[in-house]
C-alpha positions in Angstrom: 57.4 1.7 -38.0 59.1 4.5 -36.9 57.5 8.0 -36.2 58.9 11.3 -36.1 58.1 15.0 -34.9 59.0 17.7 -36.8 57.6 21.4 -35.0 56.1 23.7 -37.4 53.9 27.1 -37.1 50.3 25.9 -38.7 48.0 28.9 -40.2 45.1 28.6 -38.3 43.5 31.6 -38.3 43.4 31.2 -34.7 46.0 31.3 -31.8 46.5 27.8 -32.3 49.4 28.0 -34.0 51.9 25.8 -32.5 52.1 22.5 -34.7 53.6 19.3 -35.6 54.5 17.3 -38.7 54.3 13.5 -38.3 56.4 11.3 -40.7 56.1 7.6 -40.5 59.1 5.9 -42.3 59.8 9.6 -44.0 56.2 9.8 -44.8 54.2 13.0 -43.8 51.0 11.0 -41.7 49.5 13.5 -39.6 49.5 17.2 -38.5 49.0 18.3 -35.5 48.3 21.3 -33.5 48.5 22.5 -30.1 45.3 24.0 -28.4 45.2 27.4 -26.7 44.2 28.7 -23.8 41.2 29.9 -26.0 40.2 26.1 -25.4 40.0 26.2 -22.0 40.6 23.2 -19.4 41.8 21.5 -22.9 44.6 23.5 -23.5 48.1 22.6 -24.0 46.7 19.4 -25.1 47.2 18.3 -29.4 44.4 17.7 -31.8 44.7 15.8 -35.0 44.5 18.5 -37.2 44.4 15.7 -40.1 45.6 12.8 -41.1 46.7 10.9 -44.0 46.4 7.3 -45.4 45.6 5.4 -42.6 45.5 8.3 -39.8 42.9 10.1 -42.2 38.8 9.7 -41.2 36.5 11.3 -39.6 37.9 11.6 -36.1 39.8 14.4 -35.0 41.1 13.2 -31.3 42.6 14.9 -28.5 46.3 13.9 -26.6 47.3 15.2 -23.5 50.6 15.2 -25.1 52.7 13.8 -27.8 53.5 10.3 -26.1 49.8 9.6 -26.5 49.6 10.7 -30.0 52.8 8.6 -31.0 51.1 5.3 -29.1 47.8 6.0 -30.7 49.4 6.7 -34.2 51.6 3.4 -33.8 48.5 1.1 -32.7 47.2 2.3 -36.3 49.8 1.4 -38.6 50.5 -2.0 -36.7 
């Protein structure tokens, strides 16, 4: 399974803004979208703003950065 990153600018409504498609084998899986310094000690870090097929559920976490998403993302669809 191979992921890529694609940046993108997400409407938010907020000053998160900065984002990131996800494609897994040319597939959009995931967006997700850097947190401001509106968040505190947790900015700079990416939330799962959602997910699809098997990213989607209920839980929205949090990576310290987009390593942590790809490993988390490819423990998923293995």
């Amino acid at each position: 399974m191979k992921l890529g990153f694609q940046p993108v600018t997400v409407e938010t409504n907020a000053p998160d803004e900065e984002g990131c498609l996800v494609f897994a084998n040319n597939r959009l899986v995931a967006v997700l979208v850097r947190l401001s310094a509106e968040h505190g000690r947790k900015a700079g870090r990416w939330y799962l703003e959602h997910g699809f097929g098997k990213l989607e559920g209920p839980a929205h976490p949090i990576f310290a950065d987009l390593d942590e998403a790809r490993d988390w993302m490819a423990q998923r669809f293995s």
